[in-house]
Structure formats: C-alpha cells, structure tokens
TIVO-2410 file (N, C-alpha, C; in nm, 3 decimals):
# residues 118
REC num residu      c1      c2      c3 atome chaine
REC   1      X  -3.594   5.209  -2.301     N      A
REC   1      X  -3.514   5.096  -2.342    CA      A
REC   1      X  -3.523   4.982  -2.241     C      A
REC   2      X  -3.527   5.004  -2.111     N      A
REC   2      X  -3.550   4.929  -1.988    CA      A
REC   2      X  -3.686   4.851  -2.016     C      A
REC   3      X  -3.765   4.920  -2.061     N      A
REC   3      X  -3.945   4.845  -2.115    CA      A
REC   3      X  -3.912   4.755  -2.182     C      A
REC   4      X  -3.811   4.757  -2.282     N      A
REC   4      X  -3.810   4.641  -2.418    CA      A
REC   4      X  -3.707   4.569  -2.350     C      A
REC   5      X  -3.650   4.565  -2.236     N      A
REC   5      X  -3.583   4.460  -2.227    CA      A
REC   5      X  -3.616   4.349  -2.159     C      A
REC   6      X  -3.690   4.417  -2.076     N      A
REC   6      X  -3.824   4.364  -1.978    CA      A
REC   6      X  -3.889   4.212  -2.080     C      A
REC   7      X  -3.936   4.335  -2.170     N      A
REC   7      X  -3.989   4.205  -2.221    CA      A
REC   7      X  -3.995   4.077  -2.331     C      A
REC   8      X  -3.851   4.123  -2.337     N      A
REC   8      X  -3.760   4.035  -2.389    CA      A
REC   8      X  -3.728   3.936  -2.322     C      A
REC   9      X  -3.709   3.951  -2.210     N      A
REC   9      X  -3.676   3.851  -2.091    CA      A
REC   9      X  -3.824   3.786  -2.024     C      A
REC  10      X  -3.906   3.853  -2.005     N      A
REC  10      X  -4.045   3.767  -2.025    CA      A
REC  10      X  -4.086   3.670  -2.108     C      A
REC  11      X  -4.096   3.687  -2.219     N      A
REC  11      X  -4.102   3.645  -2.378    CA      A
REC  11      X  -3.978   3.500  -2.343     C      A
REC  12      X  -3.885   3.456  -2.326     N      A
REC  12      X  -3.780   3.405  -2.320    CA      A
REC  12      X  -3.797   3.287  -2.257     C      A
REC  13      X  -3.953   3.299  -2.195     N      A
REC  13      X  -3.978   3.182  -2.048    CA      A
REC  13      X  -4.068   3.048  -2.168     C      A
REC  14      X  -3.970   2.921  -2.099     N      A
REC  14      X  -4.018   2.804  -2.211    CA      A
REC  14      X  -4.078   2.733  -2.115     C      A
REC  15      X  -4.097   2.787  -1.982     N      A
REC  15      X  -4.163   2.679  -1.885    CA      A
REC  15      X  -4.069   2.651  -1.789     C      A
REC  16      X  -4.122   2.559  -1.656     N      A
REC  16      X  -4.088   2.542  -1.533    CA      A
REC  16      X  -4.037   2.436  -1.493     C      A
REC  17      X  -4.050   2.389  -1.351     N      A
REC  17      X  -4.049   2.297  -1.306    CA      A
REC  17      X  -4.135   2.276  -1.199     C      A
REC  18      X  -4.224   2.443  -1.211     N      A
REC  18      X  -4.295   2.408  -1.017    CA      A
REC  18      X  -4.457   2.434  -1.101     C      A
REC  19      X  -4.510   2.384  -1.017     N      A
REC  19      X  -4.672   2.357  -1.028    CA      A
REC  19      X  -4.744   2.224  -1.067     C      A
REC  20      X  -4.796   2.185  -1.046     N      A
REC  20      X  -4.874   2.051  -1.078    CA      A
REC  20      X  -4.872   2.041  -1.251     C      A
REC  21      X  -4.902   2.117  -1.306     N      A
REC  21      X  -4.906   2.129  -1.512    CA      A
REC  21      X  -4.788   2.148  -1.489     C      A
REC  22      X  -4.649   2.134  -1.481     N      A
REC  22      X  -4.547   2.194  -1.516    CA      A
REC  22      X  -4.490   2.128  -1.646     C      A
REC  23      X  -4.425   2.195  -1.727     N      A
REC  23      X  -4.336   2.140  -1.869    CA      A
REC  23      X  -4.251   2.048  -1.816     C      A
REC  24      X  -4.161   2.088  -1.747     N      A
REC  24      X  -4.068   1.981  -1.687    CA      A
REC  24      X  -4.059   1.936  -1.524     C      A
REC  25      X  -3.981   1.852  -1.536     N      A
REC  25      X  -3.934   1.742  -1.391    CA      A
REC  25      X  -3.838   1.770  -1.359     C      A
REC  26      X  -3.763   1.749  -1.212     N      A
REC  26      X  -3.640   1.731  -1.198    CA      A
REC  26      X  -3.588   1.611  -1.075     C      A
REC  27      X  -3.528   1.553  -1.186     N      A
REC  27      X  -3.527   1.374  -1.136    CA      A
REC  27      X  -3.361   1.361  -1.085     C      A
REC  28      X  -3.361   1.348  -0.965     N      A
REC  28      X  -3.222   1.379  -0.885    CA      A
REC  28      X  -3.145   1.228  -0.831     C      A
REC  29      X  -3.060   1.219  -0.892     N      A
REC  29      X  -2.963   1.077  -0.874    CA      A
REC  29      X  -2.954   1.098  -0.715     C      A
REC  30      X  -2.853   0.979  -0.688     N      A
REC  30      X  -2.837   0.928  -0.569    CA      A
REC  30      X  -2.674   0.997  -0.538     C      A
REC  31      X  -2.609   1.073  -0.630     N      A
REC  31      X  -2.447   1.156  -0.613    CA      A
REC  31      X  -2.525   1.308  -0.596     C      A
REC  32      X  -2.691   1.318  -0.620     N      A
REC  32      X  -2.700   1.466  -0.640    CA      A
REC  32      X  -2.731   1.520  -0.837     C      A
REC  33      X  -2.695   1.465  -0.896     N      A
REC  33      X  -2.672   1.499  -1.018    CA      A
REC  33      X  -2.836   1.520  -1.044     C      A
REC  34      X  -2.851   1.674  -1.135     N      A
REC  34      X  -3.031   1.634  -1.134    CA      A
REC  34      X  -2.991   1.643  -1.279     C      A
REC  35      X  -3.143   1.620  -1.304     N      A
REC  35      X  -3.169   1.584  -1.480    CA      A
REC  35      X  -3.295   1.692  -1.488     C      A
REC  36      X  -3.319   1.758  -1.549     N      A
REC  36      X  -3.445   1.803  -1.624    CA      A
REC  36      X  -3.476   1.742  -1.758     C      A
REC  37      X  -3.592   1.758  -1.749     N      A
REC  37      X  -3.678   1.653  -1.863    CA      A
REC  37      X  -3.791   1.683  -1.888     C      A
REC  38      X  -3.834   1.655  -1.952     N      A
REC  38      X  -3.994   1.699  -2.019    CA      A
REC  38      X  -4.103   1.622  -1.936     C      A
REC  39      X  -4.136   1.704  -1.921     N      A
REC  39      X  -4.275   1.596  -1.818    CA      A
REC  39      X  -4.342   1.483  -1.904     C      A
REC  40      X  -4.375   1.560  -2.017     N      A
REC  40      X  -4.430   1.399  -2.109    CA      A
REC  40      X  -4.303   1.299  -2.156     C      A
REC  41      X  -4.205   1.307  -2.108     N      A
REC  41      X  -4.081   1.225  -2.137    CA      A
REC  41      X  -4.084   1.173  -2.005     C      A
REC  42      X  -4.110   1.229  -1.869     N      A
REC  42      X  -4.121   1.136  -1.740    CA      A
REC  42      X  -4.236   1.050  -1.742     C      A
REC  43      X  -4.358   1.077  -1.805     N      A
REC  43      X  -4.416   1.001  -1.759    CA      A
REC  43      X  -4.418   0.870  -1.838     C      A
REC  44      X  -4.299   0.829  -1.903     N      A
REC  44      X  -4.313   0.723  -1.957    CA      A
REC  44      X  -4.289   0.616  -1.881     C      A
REC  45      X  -4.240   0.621  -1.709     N      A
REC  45      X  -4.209   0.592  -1.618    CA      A
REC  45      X  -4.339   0.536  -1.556     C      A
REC  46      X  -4.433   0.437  -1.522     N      A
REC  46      X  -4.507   0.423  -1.412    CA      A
REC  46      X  -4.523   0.444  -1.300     C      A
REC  47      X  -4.382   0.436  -1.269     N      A
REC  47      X  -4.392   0.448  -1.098    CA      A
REC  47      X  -4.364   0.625  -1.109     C      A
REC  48      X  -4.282   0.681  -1.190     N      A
REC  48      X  -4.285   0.849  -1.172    CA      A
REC  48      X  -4.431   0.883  -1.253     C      A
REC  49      X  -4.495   0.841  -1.310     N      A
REC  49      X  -4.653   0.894  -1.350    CA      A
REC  49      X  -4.745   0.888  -1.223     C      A
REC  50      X  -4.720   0.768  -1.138     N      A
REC  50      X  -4.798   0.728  -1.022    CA      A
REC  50      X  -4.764   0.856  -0.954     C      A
REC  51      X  -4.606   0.867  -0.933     N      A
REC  51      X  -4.572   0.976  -0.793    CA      A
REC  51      X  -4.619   1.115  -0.867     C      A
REC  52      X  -4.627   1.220  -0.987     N      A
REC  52      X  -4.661   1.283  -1.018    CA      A
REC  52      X  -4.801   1.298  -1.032     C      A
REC  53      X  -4.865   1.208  -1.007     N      A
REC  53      X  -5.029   1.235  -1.071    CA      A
REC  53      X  -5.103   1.171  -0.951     C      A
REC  54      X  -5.235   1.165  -0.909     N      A
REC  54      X  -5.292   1.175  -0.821    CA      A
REC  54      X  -5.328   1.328  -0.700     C      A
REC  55      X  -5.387   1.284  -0.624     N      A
REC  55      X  -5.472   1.364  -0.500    CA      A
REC  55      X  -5.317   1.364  -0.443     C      A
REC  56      X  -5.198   1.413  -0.471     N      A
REC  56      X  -5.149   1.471  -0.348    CA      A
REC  56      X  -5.016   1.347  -0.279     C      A
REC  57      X  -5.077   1.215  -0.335     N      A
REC  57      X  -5.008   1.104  -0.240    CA      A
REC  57      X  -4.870   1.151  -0.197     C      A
REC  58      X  -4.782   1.165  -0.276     N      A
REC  58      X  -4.678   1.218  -0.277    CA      A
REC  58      X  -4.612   1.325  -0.299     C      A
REC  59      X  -4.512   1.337  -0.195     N      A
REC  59      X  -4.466   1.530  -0.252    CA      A
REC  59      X  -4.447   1.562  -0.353     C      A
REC  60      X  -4.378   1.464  -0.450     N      A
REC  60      X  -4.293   1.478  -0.547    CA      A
REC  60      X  -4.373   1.540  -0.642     C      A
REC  61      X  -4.564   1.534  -0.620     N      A
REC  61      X  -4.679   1.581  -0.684    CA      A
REC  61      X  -4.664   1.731  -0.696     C      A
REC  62      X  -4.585   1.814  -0.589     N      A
REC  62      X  -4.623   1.912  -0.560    CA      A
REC  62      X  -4.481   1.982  -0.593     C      A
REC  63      X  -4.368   1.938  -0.598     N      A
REC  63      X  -4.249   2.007  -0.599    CA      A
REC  63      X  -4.209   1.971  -0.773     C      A
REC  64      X  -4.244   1.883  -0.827     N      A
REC  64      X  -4.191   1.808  -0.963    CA      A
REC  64      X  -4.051   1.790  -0.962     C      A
REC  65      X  -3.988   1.739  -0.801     N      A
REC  65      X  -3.871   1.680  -0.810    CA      A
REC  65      X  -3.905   1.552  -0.786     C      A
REC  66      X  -3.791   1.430  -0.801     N      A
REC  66      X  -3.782   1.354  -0.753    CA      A
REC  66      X  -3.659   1.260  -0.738     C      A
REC  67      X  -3.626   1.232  -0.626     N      A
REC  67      X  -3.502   1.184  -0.571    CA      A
REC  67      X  -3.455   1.045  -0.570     C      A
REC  68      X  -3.398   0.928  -0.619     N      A
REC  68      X  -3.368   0.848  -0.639    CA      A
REC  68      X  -3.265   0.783  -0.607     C      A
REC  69      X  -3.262   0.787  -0.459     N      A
REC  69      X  -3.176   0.712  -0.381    CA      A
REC  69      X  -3.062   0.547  -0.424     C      A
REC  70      X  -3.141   0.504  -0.511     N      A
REC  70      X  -3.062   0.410  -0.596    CA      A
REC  70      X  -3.011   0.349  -0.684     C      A
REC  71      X  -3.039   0.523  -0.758     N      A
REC  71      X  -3.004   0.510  -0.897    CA      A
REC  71      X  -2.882   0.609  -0.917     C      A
REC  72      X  -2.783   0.559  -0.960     N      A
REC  72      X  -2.655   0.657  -0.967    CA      A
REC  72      X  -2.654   0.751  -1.129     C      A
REC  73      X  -2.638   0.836  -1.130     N      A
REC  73      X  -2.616   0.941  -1.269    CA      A
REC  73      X  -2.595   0.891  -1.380     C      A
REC  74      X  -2.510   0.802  -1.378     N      A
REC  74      X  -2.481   0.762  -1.524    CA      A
REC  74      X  -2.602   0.645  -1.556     C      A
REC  75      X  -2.671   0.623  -1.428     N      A
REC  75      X  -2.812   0.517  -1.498    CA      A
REC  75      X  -2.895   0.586  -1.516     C      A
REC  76      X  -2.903   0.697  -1.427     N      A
REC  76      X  -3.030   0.799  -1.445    CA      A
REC  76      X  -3.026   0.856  -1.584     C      A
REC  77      X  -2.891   0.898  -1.647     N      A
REC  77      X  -2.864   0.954  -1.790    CA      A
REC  77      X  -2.920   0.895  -1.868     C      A
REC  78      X  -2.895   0.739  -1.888     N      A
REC  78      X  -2.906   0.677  -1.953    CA      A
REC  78      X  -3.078   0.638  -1.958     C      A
REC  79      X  -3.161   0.686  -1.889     N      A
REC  79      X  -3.314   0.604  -1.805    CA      A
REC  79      X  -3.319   0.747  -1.871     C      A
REC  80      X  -3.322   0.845  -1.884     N      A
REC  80      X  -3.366   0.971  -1.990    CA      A
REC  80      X  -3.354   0.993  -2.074     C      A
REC  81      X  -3.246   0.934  -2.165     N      A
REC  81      X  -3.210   0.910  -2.287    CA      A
REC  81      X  -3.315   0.842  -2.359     C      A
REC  82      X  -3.393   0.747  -2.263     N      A
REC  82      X  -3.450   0.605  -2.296    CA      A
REC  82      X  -3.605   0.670  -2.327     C      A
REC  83      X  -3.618   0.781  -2.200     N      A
REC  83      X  -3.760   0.820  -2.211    CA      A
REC  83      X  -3.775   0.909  -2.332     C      A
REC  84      X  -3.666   0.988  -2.398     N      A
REC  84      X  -3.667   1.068  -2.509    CA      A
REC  84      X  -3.689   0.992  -2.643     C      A
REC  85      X  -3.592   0.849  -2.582     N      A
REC  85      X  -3.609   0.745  -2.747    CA      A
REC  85      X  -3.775   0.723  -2.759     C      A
REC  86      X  -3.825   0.621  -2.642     N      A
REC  86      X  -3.938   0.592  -2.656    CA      A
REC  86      X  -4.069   0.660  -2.695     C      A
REC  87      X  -4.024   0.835  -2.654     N      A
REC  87      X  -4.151   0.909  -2.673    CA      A
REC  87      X  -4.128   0.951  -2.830     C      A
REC  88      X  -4.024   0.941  -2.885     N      A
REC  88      X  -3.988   1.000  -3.059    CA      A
REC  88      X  -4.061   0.872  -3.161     C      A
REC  89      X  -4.001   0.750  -3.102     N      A
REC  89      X  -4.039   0.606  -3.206    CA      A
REC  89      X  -4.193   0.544  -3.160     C      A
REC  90      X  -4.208   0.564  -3.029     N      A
REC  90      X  -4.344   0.522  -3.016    CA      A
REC  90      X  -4.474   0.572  -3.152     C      A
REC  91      X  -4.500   0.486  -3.213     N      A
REC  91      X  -4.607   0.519  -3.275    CA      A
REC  91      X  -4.532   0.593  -3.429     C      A
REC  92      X  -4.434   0.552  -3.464     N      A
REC  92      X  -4.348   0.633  -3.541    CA      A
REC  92      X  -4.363   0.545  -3.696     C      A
REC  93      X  -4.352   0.587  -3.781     N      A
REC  93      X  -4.327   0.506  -3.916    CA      A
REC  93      X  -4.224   0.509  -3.931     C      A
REC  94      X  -4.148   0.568  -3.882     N      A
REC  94      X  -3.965   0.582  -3.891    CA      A
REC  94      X  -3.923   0.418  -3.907     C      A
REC  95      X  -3.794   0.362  -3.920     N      A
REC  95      X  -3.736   0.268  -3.905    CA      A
REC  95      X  -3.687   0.302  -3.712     C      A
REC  96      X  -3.713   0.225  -3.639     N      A
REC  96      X  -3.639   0.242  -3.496    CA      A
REC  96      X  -3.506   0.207  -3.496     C      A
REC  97      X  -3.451   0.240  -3.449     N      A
REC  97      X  -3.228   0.238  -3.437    CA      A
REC  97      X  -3.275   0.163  -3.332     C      A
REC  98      X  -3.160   0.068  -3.309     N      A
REC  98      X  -3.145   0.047  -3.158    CA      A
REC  98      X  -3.064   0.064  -3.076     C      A
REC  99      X  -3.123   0.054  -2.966     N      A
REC  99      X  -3.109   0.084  -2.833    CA      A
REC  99      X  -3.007   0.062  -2.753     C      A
REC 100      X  -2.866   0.194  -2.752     N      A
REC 100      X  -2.759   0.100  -2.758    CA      A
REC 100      X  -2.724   0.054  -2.570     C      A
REC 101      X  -2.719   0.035  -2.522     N      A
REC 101      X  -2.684  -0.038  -2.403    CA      A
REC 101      X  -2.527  -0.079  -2.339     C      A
REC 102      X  -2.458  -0.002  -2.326     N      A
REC 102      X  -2.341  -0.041  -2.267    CA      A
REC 102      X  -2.344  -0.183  -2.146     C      A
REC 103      X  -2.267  -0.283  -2.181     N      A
REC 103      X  -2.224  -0.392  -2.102    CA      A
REC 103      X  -2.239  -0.360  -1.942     C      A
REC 104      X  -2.139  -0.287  -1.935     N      A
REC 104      X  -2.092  -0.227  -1.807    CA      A
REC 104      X  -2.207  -0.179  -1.689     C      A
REC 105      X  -2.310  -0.122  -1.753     N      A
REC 105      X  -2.414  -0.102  -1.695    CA      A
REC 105      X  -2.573  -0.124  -1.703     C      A
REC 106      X  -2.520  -0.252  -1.781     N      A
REC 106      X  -2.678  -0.355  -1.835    CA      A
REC 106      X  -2.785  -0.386  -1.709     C      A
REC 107      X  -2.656  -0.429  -1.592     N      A
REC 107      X  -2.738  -0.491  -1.510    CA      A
REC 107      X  -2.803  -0.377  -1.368     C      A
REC 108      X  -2.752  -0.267  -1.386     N      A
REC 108      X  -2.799  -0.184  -1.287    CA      A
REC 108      X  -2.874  -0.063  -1.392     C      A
REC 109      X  -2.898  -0.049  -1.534     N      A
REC 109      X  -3.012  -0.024  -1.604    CA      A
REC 109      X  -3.144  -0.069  -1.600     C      A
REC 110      X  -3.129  -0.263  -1.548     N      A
REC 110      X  -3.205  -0.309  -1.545    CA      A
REC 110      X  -3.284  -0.328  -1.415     C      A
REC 111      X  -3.260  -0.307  -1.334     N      A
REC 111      X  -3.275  -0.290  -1.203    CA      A
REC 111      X  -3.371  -0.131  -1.232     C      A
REC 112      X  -3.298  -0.009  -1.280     N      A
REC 112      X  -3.401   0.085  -1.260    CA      A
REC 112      X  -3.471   0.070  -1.351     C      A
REC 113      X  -3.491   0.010  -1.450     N      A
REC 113      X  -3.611  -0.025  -1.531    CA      A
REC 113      X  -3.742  -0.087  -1.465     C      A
REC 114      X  -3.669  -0.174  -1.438     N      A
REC 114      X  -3.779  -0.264  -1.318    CA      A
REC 114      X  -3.835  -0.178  -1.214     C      A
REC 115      X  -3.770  -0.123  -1.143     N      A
REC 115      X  -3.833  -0.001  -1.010    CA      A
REC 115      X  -3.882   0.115  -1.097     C      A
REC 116      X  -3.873   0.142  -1.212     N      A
REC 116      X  -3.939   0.273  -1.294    CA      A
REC 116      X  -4.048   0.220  -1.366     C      A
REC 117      X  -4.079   0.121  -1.348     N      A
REC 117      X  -4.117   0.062  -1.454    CA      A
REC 117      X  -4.171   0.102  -1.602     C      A
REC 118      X  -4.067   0.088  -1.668     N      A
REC 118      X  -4.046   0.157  -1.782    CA      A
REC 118      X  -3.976   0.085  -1.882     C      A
***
C-alpha cells in the first residue's frame, strides 16, 4: 500500500521553480511577499526575460527568483495579473475586456511597467 502511495505523490508533481527550463518563477516584492507564476507569463517582462535568459549574467538565471526592491505587493499583484491578461488576449479572437487599473495605484504601476518593461 506504501508503493501506491509513493506514487501517487510522484504523479502529483506539476513542476518547479529551480533549474534553468523551470515551469515557474518566483518574483519577490520589496515587504517579502513572493508571487509564483508561470515562466511563460514572466517572460512577458523584458527586463525579467533579459535576467532569466542568457550565459549566466545574472543569478536570478540560476535560482528563478527574483527580488524587487521597488516594487511593493500590491503592484507586483497587479504586474501578474497583467502578465496572465496579456499572455490569454495576445493573439486572441476573443473580444479583449479591459484593463482595469485602480486610481490609487496608476502611478506606481506605471513606474514598474517602465522598469519591467512590459
């Protein structure tokens, strides 16, 4: 019974966060708060495609974290939300919804847009 549970719990694995191919990222605010995300949902990011891909430049290549000293949680939420919209409607025949944007945090969305460039 110990055999089949084994590999039940094997069977169960949807992917990581460590290795260079990994399924997912883990993109860590500036309070600590991390996010996991789909790697093809990070790289809609330039500057996180740059730090993930290449010879090595950066650690963040090698750990698939990355830390974001000036971006606080509730922008980072919102900057993943964004990468999930863009990767669903990109290229979509759907009608696109839009993009809803709270007031309150227009102008420090826009700021990590600009440094993510995204």
């Amino acid at each position: 019974m110990a055999e089949i549970d084994k590999r039940s719990e094997s069977s169960l694995q949807i992917g990581g966060c460590e290795g260079p191919e990994a399924m997912y990222v883990k993109l860590i605010a500036n309070d600590g708060h991390e996010f996991i995300i789909k790697r093809e949902f990070a790289l809609t990011s330039g500057t996180i495609k740059a730090m993930l891909s290449g010879p090595g430049q950066f650690s963040e290549n090698e750990t698939n974290e990355i830390r974001f000293r000036d971006i606080p949680s509730h922008v980072l939420s919102k900057v993943c939300t964004y990468f999930t919209y863009k990767v669903k409607y990109t290229n979509s025949g759907n009608e696109i919804p839009e993009f809803v944007i709270q007031p309150e945090i227009a102008l420090e969305l826009l700021m990590a847009a600009n440094f993510l460039d995204c």
